[in-house]
C-alpha positions in Angstrom: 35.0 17.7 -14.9 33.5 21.5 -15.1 32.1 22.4 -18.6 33.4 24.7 -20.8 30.2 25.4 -23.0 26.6 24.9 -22.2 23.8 25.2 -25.1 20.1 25.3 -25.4 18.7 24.1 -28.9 15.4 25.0 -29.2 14.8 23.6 -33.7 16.0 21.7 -36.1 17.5 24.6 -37.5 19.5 26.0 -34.4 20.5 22.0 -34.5 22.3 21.6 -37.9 23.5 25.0 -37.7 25.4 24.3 -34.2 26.7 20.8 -35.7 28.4 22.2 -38.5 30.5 24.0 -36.1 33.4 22.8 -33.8 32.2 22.1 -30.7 34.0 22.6 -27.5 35.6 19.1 -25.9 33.4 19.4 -22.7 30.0 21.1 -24.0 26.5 20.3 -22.8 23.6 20.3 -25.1 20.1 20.9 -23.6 18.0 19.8 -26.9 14.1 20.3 -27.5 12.4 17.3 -28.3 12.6 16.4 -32.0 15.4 18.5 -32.6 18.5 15.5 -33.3 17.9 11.9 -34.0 19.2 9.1 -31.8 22.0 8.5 -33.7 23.3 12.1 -34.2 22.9 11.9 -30.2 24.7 9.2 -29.8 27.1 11.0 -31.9 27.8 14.0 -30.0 27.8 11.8 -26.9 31.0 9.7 -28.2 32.8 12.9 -29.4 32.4 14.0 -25.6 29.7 16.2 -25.1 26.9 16.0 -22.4 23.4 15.7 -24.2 20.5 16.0 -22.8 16.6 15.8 -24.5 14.6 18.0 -22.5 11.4 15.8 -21.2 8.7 18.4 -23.2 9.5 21.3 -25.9 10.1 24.8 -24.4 9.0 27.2 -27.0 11.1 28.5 -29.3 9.7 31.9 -29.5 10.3 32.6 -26.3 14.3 32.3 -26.3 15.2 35.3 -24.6 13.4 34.6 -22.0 15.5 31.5 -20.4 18.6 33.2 -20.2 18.5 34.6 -16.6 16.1 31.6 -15.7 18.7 29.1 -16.7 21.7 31.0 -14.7 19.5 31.2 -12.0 18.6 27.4 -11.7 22.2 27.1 -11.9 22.8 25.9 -15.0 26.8 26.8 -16.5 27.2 30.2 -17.1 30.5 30.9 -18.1 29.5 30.2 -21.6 26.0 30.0 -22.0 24.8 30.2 -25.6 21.1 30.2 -26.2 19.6 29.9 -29.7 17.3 32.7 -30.7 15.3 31.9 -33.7 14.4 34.1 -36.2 10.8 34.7 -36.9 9.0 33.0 -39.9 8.0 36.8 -41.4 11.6 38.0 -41.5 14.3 36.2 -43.9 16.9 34.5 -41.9 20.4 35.6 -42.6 23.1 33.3 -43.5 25.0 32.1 -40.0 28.4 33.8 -39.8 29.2 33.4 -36.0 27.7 31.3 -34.0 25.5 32.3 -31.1 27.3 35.0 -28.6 27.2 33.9 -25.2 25.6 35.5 -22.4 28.2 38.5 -21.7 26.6 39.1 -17.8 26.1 36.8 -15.2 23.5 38.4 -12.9 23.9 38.6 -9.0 21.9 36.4 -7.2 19.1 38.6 -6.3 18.5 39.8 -10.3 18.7 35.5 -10.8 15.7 34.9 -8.3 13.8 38.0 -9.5 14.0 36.9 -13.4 13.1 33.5 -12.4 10.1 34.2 -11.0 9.3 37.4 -13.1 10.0 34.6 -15.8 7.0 32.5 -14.7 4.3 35.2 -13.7 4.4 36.6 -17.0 4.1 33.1 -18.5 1.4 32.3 -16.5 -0.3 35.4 -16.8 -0.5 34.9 -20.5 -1.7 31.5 -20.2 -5.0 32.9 -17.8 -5.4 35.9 -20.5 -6.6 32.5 -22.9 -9.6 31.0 -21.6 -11.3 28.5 -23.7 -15.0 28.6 -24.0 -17.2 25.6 -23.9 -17.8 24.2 -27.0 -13.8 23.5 -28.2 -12.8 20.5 -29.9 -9.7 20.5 -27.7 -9.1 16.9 -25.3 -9.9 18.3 -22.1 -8.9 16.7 -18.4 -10.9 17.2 -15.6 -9.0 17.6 -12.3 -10.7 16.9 -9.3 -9.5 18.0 -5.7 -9.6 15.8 -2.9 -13.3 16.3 -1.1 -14.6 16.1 2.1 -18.2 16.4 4.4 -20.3 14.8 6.8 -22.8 12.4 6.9 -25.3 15.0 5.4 -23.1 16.6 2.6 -20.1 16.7 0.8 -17.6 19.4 -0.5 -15.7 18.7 -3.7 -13.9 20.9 -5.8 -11.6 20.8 -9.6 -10.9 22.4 -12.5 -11.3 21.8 -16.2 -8.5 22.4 -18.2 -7.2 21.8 -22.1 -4.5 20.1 -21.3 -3.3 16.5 -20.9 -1.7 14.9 -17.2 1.3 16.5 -16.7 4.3 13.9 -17.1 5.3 11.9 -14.0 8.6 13.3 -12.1 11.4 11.2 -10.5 13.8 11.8 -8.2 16.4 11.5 -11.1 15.2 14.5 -13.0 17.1 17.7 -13.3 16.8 20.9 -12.5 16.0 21.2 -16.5 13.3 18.7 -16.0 11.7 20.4 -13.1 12.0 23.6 -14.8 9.9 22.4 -17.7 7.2 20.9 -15.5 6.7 23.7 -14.0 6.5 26.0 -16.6 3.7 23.3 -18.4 1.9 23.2 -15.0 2.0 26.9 -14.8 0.5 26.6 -18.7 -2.7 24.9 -18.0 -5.0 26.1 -20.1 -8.3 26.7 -17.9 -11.9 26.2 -19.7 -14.4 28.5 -18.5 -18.2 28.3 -19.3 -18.1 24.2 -19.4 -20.9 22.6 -17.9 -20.6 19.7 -15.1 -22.6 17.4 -14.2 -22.0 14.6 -10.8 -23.6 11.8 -10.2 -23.7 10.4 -5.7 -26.0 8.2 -4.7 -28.8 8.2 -7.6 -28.8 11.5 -7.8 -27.5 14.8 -10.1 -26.1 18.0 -9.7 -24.8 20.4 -12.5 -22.6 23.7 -11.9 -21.0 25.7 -14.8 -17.2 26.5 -14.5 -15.9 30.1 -13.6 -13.5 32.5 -15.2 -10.5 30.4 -13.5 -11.9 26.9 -14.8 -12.7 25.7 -11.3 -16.1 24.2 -10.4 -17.4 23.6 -7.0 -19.9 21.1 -6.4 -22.0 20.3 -2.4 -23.3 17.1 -2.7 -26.5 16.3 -0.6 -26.9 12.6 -0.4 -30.3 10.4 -0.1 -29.3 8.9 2.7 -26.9 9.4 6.0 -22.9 8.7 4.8 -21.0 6.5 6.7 -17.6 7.4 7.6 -15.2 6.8 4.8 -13.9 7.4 1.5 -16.9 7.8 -0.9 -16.5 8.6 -5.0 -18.6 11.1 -6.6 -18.8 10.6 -10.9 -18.0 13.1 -12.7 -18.9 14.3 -16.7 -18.3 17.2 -18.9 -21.7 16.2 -21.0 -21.1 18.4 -23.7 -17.5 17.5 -24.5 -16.5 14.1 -26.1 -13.5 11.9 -25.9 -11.6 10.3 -28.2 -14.1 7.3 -27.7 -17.2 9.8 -28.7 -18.3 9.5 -25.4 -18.8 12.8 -23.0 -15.6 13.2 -20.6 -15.7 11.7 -17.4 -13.9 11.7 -14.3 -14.1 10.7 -10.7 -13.5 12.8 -7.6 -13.0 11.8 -4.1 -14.3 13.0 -0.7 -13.6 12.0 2.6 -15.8 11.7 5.6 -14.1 11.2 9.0 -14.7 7.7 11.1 -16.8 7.2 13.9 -13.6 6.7 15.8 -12.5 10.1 14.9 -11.3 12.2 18.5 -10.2 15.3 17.0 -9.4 16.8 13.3 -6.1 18.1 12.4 -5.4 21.4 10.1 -2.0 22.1 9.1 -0.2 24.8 7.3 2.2 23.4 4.4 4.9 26.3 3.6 7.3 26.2 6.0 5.7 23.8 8.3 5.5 20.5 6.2 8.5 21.1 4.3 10.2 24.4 3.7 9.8 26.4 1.0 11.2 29.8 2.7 7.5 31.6 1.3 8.1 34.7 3.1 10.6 35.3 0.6 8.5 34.8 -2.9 11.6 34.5 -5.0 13.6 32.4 -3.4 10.7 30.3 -3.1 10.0 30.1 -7.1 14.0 29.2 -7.5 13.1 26.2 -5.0 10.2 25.3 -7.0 11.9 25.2 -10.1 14.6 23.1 -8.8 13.3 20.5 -7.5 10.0 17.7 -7.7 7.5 16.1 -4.8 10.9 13.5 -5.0 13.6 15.8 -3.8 11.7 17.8 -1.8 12.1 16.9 2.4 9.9 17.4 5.0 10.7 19.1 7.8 12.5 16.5 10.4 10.3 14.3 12.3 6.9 15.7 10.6 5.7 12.4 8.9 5.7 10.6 12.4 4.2 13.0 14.4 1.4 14.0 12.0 1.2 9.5 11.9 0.9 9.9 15.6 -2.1 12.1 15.4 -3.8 10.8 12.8 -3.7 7.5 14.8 -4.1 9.1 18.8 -4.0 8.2 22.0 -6.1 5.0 21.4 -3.7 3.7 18.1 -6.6 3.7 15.6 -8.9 6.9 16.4 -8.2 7.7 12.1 -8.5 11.5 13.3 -8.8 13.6 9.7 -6.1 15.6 8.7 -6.6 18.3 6.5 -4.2 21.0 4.8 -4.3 24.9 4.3 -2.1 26.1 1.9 -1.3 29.8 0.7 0.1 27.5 -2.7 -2.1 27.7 -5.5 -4.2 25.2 -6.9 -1.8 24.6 -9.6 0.2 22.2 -7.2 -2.2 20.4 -6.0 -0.5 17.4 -7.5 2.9 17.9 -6.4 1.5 18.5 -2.8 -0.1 15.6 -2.9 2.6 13.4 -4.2 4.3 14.8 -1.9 2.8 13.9 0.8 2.5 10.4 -0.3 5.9 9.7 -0.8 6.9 11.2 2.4 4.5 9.3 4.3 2.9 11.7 5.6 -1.1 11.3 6.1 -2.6 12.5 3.0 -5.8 14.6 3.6 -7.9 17.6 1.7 -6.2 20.3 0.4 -7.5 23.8 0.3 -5.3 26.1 -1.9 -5.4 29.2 -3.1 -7.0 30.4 -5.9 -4.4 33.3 -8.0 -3.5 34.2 -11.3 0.3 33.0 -10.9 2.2 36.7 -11.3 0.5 36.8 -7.6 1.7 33.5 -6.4 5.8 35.9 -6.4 4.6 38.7 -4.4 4.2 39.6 -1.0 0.4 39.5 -0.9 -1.9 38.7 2.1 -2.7 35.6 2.4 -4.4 35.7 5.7 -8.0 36.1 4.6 -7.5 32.8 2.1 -6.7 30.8 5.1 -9.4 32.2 7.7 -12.2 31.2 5.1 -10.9 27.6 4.7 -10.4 26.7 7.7 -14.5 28.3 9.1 -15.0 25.8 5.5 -14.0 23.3 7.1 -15.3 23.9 10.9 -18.5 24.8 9.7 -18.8 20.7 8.3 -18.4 20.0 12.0 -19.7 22.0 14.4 -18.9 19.0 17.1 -15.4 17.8 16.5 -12.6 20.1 18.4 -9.0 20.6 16.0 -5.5 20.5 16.4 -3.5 23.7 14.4 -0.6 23.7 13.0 1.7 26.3 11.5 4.7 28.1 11.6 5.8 31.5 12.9 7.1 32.5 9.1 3.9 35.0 8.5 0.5 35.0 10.0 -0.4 31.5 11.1 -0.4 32.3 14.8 -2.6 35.4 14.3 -4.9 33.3 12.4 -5.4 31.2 14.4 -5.9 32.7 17.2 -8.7 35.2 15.3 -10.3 31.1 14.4 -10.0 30.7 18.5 -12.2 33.8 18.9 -14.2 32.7 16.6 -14.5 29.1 17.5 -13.3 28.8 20.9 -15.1 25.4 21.6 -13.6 23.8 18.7 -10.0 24.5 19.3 -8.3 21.2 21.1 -4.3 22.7 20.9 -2.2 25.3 18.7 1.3 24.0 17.7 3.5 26.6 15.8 6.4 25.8 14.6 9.0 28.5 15.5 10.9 29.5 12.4 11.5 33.0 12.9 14.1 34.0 15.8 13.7 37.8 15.3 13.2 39.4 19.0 10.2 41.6 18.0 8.5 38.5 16.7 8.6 36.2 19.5 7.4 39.2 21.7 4.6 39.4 19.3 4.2 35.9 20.0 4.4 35.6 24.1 1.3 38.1 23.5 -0.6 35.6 21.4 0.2 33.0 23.7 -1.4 34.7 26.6 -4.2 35.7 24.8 -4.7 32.3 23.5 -4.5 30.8 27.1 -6.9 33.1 28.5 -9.6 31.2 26.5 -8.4 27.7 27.8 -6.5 26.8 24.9 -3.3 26.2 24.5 -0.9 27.9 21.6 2.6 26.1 22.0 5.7 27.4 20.5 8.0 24.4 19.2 11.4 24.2 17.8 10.5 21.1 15.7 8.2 18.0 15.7 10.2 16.3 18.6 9.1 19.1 21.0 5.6 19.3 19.6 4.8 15.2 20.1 6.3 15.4 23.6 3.3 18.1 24.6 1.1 16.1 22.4 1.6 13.2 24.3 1.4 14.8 28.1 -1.9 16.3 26.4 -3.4 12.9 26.0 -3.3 13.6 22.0 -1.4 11.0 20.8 0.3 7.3 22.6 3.1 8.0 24.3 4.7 4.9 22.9 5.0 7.0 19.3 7.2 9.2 21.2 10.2 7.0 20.2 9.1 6.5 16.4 9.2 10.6 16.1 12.7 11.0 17.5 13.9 8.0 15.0 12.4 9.7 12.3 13.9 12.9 13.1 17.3 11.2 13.4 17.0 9.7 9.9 15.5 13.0 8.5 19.3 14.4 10.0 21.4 12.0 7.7 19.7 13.6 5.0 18.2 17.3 5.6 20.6 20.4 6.5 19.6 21.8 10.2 16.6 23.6 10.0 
């Protein structure tokens, strides 16, 4: 049954005003938080109409801002009404008409472009408000996932002023995804606030920067055995709701004994697709969906299983992730990942104001810096790359195999871009690449990719058949790609 109607009640006031009115037979009512009791719910919902309580308050004073969002997620827009209230300073006039609706429904380009115009101006408001140290505001302490060697270890997070964000499901709508977002997107960073962690008896203190993040390298007493090892962190002039300083605890990995080879991946667009050589599209996507209804690419979560494991079956080869994303999804990556089953490793993001994270910027020199980050920890262990032909992963790469060439084991690109003049550019890479004795292989999925890997002597053949299975399943439920 289509809807006739579709409104967005942002107060109490826009609430009793739109209930003394005759509602259409097939409405739906998107309400803020607080707005309607249960029973006046209930209410609505018998006399027809589709209610639904958003999972956190969008703010009110920013009305006029959700209309193009909300066509663009999809929402109904033959009728949309939107309640725009009237600011406290200026006397409200007495409710004649109700709300007019929304009198143009953009094309699909001017959709995308106000959604994620939408959320880099949000965002960039939110980084305009840094909180100095010395706030009575309940802050959390988000720590990264870490990693080292047995000499030192790399952890970093962020302070912000804000509380966990709510947990997702795979049930929640595009309403609830767009809402999360926009809260993730408005986390408040702290700059100036003092850290201290504690490893192994001993203490180190850093101070947060403009952005809220804090880096930390940890030099133990002793040599670290390979292993997940937690580092205790403590904002000591802060206090909780307990009186006591905020604490926290971060994680760092340091690869097994076992380990053969490392493994660093790209995410966009070669974990799951995000389409991030077209930035709006991309922020649609995000706003749509969660770390439940997002897919990985088909076959992905076997074959990175299959490395992590190698040729022997337990090698526990580290895998670790470069990301043009920015920090702010670091949890939805990782959740990600975990419901996917796919191996869950480090993540090194980007750092950007969020009005950056919709354009076409470089993002080449971001990645080039992790990744020598994470060679230079060790100098002895050769990698496995992976990326996708999308923007400049195989350039990248290829500048680390100049760089590095000793530490390069195998180059797998995952070819997502058929244009002519790019694979040429590839075939050049390719024979560059090869001249150094590594190999840069081109592969139309994950299928493709663990065959080589398993002629190469990187991973048992035997997991051959659990990739192809997975791929299969990942066809029931994924469009070709």
């Amino acid at each position: 049954m289509s809807l006739e109607s579709a409104f967005l009640i942002l107060t109490r006031d826009g609430f009793a005003d739109l209930a003394a009115r005759e509602l259409p037979g097939r409405a739906a009512l998107f309400l803020n938080p607080g707005v309607a009791t249960a029973d006046e719910i209930a209410q609505l919902a018998a006399s027809g109409a589709s209610v639904q309580v958003l999972p956190a308050a969008l703010p009110a004073a920013l009305s006029g801002e959700f209309e193009r969002t909300l066509q663009g997620l999809g929402l109904p827009a033959q009728r949309l009404w939107i309640e725009h209230p009237v600011a406290a300073a200026i006397p409200a006039a007495p409710a004649a008409e109700p709300p007019q609706p929304v009198p143009h429904v953009p094309a699909l380009h001017e959709r995308l472009a106000g959604v994620a115009g939408q959320f880099a101006t949000r965002a960039t408001r939110a980084l305009h408000r840094l909180r100095q140290a010395g706030s009575d505001r309940p802050l959390l302490v988000l720590p990264y996932l870490g990693f080292g060697n047995a000499n030192k270890l790399w952890i970093k997070g962020r302070v912000l002023d804000e509380a966990s964000f709510r947990e997702q499901t795979g049930q929640d709508s595009s309403w609830s995804n767009l809402v999360a977002l926009y809260h993730r997107l408005e986390s408040d960073e702290v700059a100036g606030a003092r850290v201290v962690a504690q490893f192994d008896g001993r203490r180190f203190d850093t101070v947060t920067d403009s952005g809220g993040y804090f880096e930390f390298e940890i030099l133990p007493a002793a040599p670290l055995a390979g292993g997940s090892h937690r580092i205790a962190l403590e904002l000591p002039e802060w206090k909780g709701a307990d009186g006591q300083p905020i604490r926290a605890s971060a994680e760092a990995f340091v690869p097994s004994a076992t380990a053969r080879f490392g493994i660093i991946s790209d995410i966009d667009d070669t974990v799951l697709w995000t389409n991030v050589t077209n930035k709006l599209n991309m922020a649609l996507m995000m706003a749509r969906t969660n770390a439940h209804t997002r897919k990985p690419f088909k076959g992905v979560a076997a074959f990175y299983r299959a490395l992590r494991d190698g040729a022997g079956g337990n090698e526990d080869n580290p895998l670790f992730y470069v990301s043009s994303s920015p920090w702010h999804l670091f949890g939805f990556l990782v959740d990600f990942l975990r419901l996917q089953g796919i191996p869950v490793g480090p993540l090194l993001l980007r750092e950007l104001g969020m009005r950056d994270v919709f354009k076409l910027t470089k993002h080449g020199n971001h990645k080039l810096e992790k990744i020598e980050l994470i060679l230079s920890f060790y100098p002895d262990m050769q990698f496995v790359l992976i990326g996708d032909s999308g923007e400049k992963d195989p350039e990248i790469y290829a500048e680390i195999v100049r760089r590095h060439p000793k530490q390069v084991r195998m180059i797998y690109i995952r070819n997502v871009n058929p244009d002519p003049m790019r694979i040429e550019a590839l075939d050049k890479l390719i024979e560059e690449v090869s001249s150094t004795g590594t190999q840069l292989f081109l592969a139309p999925d994950s299928v493709f990719a663990a065959s080589h890997a398993a002629a190469e002597g990187l991973i048992a053949v035997d997991r051959l058949a659990s990739v192809r299975s997975d791929k299969k399943d990942d066809d029931k439920l994924l469009p070709s790609v």
